[in-house]
N, C-alpha and C positions, 0 to 999 in steps of 0.2 A: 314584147315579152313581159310577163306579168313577174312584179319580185315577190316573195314570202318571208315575212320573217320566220328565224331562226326562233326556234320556241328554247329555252336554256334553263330549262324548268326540268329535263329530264333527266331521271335518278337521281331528282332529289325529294326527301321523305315530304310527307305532308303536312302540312304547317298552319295555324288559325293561332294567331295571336301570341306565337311563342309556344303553344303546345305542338307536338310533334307524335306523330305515329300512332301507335296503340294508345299516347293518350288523351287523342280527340275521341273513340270510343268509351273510356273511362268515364271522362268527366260528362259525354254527352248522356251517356248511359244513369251516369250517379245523379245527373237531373232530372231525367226521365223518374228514376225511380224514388226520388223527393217529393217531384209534383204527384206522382200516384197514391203516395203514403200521407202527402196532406191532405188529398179526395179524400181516400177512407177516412181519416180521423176525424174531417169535418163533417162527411156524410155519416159517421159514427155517433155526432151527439157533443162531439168534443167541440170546449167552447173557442170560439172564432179568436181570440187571441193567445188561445196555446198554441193552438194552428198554424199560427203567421209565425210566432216563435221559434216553431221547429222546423218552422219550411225554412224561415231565414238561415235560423242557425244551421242547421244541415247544409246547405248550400253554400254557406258562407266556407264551412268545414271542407267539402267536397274540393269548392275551388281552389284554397290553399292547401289543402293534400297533393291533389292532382300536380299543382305548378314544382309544391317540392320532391314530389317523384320525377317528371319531367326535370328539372334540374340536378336530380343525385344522379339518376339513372341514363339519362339521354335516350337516344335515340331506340335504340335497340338490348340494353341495359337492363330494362324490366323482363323481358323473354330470357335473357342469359340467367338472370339470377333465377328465377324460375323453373329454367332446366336444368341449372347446376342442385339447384336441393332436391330436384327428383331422382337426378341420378345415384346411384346408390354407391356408398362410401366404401365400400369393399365385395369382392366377390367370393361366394362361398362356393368351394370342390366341396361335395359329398363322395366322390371314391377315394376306393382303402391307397395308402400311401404307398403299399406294391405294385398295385397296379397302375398307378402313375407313373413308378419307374421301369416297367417293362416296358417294351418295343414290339409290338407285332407285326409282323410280315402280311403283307397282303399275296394271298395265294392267286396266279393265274392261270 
């Protein structure tokens, strides 16, 4: 009879290097969109060592953004806060304040 290990990886979030969940797309995302923005500027004319500059520096920026979001926020931390300031801070009644306080009968 053949043994298997036990796989003990399940329901736990996804992980590369210390970043976790939403923000392995973040940071893979905010490189993607570095290396695209230094093509254009270099295929724009702009000279080869502003290029490298900004690729570096953006990058450099990205990856310590990314680690200290991942670190304030954790795992699921960035989605909460997120939905908590979409949610909205009060609800407005527009009906008259009579009709609030009356009761209607459902006729059957």
């Amino acid at each position: 009879m053949s043994e298997y290990s036990i796989n003990r990886g399940i329901g736990k979030p996804v992980e590369f290097k210390g970043l976790k969940s939403q923000y392995l797309f973040i940071f893979a995302g905010g490189l993607l969109a570095v290396f695209v923005v230094f093509i254009i500027l270099f295929m724009a004319g702009v000279s080869q060592w502003v290029c490298i500059g900004f690729g570096v520096t953006a990058a450099l920026l990205l990856v310590w953004q990314t680690f200290q979001l991942n670190e304030k926020y954790g795992t699921h931390g960035l989605m909460k806060v997120t939905a908590r300031k979409r949610h909205p801070q009060y609800i407005i009644s527009r009906k008259a304040i009579p009709r609030l306080l009356t009761y209607k009968k459902k006729n059957e």
